[in-house]
mmCIF file as Biopython writes it, N, C-alpha, C and O atoms, coordinates in Angstrom:
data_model
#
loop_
_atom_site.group_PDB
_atom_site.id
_atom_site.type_symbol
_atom_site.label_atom_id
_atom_site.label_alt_id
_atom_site.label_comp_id
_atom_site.label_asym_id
_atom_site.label_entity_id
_atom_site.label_seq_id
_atom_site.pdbx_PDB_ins_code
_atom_site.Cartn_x
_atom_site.Cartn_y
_atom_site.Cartn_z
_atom_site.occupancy
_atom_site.B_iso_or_equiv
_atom_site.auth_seq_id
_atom_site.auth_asym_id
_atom_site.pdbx_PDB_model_num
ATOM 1   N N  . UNK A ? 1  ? -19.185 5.628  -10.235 1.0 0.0 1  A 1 
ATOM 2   C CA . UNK A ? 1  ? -17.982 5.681  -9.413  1.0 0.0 1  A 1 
ATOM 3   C C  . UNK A ? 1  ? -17.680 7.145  -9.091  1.0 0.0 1  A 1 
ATOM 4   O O  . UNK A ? 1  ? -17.892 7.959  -9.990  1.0 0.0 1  A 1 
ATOM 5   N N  . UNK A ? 2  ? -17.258 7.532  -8.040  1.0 0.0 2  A 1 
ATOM 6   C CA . UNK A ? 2  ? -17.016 8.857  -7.597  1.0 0.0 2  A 1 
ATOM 7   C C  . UNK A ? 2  ? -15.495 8.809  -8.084  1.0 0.0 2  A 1 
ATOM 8   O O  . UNK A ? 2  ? -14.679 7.906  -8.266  1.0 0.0 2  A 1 
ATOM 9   N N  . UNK A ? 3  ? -15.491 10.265 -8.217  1.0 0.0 3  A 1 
ATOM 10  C CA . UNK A ? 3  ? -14.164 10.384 -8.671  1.0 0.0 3  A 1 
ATOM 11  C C  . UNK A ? 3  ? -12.521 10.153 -7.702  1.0 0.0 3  A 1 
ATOM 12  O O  . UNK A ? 3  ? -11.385 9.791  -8.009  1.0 0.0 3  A 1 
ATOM 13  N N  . UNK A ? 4  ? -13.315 10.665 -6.236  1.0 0.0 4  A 1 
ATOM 14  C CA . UNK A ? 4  ? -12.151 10.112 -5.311  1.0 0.0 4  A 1 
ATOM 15  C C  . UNK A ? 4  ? -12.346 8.534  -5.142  1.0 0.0 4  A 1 
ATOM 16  O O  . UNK A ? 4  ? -11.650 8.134  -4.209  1.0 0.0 4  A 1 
ATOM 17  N N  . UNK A ? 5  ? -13.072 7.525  -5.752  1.0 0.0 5  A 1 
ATOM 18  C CA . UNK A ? 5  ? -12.829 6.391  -5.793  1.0 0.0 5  A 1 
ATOM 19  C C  . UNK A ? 5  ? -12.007 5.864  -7.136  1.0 0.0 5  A 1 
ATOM 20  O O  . UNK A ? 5  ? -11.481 4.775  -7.367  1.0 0.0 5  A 1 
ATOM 21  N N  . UNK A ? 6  ? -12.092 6.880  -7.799  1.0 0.0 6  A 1 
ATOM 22  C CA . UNK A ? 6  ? -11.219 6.832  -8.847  1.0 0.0 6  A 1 
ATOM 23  C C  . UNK A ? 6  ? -9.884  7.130  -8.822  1.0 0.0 6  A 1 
ATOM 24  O O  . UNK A ? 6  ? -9.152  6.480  -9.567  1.0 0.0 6  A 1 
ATOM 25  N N  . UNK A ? 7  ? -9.231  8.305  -7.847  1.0 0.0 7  A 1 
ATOM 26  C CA . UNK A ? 7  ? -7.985  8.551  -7.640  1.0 0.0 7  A 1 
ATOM 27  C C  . UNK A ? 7  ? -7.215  7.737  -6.454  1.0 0.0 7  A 1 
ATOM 28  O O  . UNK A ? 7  ? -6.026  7.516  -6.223  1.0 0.0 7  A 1 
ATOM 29  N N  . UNK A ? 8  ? -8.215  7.455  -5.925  1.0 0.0 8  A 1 
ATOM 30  C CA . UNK A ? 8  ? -7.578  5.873  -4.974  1.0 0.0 8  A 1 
ATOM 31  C C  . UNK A ? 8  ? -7.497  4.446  -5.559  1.0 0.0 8  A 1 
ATOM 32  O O  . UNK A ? 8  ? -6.890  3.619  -4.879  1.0 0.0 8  A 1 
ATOM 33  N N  . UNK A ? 9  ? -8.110  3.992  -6.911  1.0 0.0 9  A 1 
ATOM 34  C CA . UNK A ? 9  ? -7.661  2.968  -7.544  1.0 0.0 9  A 1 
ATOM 35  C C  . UNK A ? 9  ? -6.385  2.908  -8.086  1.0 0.0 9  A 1 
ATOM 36  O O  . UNK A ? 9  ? -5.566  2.010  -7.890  1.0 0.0 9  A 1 
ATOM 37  N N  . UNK A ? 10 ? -6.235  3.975  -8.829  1.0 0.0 10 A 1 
ATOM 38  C CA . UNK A ? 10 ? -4.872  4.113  -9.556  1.0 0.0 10 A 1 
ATOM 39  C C  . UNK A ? 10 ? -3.851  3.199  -8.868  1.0 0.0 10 A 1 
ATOM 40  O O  . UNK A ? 10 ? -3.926  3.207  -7.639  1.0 0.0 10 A 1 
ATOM 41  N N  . UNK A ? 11 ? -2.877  2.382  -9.433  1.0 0.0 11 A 1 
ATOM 42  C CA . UNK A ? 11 ? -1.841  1.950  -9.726  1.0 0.0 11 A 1 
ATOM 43  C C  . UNK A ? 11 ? -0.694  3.035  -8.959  1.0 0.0 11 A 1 
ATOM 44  O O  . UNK A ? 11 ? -0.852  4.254  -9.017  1.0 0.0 11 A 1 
ATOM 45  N N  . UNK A ? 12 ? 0.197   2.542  -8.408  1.0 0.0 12 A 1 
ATOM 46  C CA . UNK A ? 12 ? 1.279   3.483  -7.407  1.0 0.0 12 A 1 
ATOM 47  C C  . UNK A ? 12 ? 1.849   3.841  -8.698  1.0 0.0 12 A 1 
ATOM 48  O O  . UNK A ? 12 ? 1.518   3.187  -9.687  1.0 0.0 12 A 1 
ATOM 49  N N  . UNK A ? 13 ? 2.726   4.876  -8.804  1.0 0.0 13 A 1 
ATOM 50  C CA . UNK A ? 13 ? 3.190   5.998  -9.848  1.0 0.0 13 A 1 
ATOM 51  C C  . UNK A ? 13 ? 4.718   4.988  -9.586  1.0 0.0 13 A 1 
ATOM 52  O O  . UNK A ? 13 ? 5.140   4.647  -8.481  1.0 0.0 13 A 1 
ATOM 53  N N  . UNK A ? 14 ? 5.334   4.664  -10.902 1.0 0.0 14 A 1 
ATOM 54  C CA . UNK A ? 14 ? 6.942   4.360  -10.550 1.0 0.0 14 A 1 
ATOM 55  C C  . UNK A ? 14 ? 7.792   5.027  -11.236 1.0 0.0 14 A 1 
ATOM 56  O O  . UNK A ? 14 ? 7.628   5.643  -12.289 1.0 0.0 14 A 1 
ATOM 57  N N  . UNK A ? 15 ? 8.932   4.849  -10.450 1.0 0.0 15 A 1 
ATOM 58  C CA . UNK A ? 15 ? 10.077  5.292  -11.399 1.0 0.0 15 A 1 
ATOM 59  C C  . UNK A ? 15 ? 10.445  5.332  -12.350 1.0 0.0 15 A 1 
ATOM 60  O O  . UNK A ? 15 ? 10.774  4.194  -12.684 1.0 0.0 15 A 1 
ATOM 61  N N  . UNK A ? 16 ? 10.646  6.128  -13.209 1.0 0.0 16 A 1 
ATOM 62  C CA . UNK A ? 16 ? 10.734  6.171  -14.654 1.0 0.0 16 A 1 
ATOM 63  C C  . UNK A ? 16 ? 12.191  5.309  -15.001 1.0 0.0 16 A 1 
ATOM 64  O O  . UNK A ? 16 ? 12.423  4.594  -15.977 1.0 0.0 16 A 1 
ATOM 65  N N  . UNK A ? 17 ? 13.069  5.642  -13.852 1.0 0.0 17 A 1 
ATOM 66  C CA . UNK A ? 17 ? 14.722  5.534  -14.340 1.0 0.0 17 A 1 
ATOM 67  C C  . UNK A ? 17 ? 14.806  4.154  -13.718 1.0 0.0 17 A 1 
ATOM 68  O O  . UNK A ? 17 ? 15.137  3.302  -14.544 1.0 0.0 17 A 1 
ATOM 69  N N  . UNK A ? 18 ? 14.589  3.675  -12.436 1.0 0.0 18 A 1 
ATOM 70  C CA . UNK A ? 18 ? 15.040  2.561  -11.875 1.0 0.0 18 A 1 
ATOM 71  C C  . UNK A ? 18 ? 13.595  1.864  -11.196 1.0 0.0 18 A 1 
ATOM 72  O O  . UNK A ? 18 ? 13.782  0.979  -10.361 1.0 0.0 18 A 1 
ATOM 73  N N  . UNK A ? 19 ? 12.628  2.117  -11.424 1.0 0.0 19 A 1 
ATOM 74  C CA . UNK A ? 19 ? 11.503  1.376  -11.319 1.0 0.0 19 A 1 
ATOM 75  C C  . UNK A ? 19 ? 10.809  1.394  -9.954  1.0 0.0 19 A 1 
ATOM 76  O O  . UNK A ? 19 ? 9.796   0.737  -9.716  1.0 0.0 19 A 1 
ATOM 77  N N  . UNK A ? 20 ? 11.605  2.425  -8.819  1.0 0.0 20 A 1 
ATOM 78  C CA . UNK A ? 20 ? 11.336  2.184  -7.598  1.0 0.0 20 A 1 
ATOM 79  C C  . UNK A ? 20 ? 9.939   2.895  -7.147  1.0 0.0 20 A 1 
ATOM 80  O O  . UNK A ? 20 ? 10.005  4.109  -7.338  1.0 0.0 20 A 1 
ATOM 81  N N  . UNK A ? 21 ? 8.698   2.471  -6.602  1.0 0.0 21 A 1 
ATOM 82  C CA . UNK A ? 21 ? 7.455   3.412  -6.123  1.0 0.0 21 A 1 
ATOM 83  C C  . UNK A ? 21 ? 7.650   4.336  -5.694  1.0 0.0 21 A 1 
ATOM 84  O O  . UNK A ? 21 ? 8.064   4.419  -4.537  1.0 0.0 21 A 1 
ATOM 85  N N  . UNK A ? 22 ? 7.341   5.813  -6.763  1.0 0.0 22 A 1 
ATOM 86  C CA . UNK A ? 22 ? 7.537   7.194  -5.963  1.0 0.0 22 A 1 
ATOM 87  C C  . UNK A ? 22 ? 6.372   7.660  -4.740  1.0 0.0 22 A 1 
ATOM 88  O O  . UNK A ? 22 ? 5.161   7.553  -4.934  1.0 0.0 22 A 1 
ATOM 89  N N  . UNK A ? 23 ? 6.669   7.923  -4.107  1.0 0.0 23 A 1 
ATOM 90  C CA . UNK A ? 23 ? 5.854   8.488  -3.459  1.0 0.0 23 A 1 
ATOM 91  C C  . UNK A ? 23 ? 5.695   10.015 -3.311  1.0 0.0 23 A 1 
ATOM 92  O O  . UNK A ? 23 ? 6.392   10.973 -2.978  1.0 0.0 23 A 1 
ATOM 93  N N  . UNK A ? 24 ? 4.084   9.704  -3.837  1.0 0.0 24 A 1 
ATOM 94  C CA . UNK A ? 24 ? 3.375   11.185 -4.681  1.0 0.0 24 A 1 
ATOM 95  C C  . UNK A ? 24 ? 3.370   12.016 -3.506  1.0 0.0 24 A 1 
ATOM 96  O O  . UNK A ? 24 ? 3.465   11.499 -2.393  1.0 0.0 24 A 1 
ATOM 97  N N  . UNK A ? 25 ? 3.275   13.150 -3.645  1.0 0.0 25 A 1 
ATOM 98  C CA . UNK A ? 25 ? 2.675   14.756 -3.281  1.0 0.0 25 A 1 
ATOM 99  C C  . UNK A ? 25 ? 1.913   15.575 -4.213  1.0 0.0 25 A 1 
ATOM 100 O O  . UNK A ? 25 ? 1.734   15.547 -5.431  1.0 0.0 25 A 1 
ATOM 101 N N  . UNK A ? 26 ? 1.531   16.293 -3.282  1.0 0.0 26 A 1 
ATOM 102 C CA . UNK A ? 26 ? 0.273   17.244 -4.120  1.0 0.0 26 A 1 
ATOM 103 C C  . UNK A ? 26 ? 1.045   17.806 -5.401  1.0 0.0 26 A 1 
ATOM 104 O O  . UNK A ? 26 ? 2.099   18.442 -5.405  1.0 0.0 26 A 1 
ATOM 105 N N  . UNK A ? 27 ? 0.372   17.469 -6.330  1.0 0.0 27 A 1 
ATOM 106 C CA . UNK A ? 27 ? 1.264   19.472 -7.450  1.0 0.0 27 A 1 
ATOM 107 C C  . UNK A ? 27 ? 2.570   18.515 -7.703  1.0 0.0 27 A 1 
ATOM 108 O O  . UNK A ? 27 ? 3.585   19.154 -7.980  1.0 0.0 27 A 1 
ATOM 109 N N  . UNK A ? 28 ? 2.713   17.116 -7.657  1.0 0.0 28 A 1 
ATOM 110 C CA . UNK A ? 28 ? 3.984   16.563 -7.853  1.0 0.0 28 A 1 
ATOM 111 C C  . UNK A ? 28 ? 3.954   15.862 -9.655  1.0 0.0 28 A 1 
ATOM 112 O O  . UNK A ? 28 ? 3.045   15.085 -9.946  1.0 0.0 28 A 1 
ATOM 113 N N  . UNK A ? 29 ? 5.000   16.238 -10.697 1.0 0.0 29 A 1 
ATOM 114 C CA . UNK A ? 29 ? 4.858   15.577 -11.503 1.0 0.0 29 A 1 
ATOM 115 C C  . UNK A ? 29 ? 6.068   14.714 -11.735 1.0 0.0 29 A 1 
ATOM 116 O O  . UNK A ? 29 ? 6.306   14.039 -12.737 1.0 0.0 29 A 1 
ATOM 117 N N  . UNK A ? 30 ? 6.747   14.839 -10.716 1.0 0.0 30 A 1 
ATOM 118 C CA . UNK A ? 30 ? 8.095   14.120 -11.368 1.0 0.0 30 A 1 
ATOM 119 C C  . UNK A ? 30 ? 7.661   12.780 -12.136 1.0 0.0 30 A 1 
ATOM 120 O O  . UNK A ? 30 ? 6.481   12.455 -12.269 1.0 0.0 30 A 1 
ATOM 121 N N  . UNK A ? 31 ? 8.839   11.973 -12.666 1.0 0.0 31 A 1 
ATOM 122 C CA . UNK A ? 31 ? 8.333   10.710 -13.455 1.0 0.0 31 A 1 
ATOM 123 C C  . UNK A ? 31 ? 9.779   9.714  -12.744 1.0 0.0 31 A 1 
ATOM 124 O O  . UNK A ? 31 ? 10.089  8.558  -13.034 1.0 0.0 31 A 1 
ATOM 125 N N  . UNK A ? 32 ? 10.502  10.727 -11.682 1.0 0.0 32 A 1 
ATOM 126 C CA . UNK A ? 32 ? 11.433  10.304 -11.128 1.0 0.0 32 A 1 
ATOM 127 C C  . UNK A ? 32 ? 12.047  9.948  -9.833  1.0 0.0 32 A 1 
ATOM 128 O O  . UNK A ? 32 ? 13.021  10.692 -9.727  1.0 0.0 32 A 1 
ATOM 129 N N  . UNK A ? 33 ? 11.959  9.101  -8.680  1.0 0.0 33 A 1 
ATOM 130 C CA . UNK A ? 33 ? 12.139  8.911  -7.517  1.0 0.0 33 A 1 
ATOM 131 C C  . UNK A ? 33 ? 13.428  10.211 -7.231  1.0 0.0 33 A 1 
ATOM 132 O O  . UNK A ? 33 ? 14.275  10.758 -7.937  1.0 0.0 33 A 1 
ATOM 133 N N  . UNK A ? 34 ? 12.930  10.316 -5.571  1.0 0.0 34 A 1 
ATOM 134 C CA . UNK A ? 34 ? 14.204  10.983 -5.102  1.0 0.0 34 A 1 
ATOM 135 C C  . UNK A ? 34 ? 15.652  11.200 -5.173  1.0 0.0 34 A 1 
ATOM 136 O O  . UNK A ? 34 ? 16.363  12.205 -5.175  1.0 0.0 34 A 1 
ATOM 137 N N  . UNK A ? 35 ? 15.930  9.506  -5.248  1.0 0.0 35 A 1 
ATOM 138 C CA . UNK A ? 35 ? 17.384  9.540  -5.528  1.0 0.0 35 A 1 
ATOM 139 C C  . UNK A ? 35 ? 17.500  9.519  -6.681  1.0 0.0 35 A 1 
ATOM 140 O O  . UNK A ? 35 ? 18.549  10.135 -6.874  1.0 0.0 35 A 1 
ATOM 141 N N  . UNK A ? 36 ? 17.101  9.203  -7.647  1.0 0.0 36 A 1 
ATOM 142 C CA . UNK A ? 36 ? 17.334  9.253  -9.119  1.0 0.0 36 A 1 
ATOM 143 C C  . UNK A ? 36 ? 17.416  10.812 -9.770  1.0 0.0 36 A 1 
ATOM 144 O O  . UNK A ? 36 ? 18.036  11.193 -10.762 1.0 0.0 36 A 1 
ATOM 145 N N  . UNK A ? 37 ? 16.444  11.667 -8.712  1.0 0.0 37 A 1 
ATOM 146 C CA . UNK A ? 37 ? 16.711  13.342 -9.008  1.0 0.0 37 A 1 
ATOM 147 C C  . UNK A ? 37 ? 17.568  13.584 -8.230  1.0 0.0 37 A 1 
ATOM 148 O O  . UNK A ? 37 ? 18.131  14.432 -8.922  1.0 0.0 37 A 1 
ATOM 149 N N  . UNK A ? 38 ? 18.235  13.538 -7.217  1.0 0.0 38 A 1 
ATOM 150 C CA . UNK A ? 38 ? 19.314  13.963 -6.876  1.0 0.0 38 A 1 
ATOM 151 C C  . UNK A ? 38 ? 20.985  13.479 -7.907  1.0 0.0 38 A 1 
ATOM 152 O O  . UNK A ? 38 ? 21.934  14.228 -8.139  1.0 0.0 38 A 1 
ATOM 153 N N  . UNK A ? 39 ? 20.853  12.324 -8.236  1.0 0.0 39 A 1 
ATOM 154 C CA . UNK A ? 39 ? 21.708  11.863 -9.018  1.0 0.0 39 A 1 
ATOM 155 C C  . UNK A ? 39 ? 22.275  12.792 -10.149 1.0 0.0 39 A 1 
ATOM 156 O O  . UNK A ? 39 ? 23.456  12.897 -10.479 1.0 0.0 39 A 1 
ATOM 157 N N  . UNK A ? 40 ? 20.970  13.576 -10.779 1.0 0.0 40 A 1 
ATOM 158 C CA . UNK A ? 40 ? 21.328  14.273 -11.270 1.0 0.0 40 A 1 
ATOM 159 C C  . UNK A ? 40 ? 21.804  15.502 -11.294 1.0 0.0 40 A 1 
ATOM 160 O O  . UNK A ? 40 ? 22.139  16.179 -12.265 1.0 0.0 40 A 1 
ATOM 161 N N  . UNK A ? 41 ? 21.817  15.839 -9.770  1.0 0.0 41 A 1 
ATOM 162 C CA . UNK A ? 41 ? 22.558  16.993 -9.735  1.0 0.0 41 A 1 
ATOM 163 C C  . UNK A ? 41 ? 23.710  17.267 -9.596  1.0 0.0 41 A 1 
ATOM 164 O O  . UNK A ? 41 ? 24.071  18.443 -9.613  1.0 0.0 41 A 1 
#
């Protein structure tokens, strides 16, 4: 298996706090959707 067939299997990344599908970016580690980081500010 190539490895970019490996980073396209993965499972969508979710929300840690309210479960909603984050949608990734490069260099991104949050574990937290948008609104759930704004919430906290």
């Amino acid at each position: 298996m190539k490895i970019t067939e490996f980073f396209k299997n993965l499972p969508p990344k979710h929300c840690h706090k309210c479960g909603e599908v984050i949608e990734e970016q490069h260099e991104c580690y949050h574990n937290q959707c948008e609104r759930c980081l704004s919430d906290l500010k």
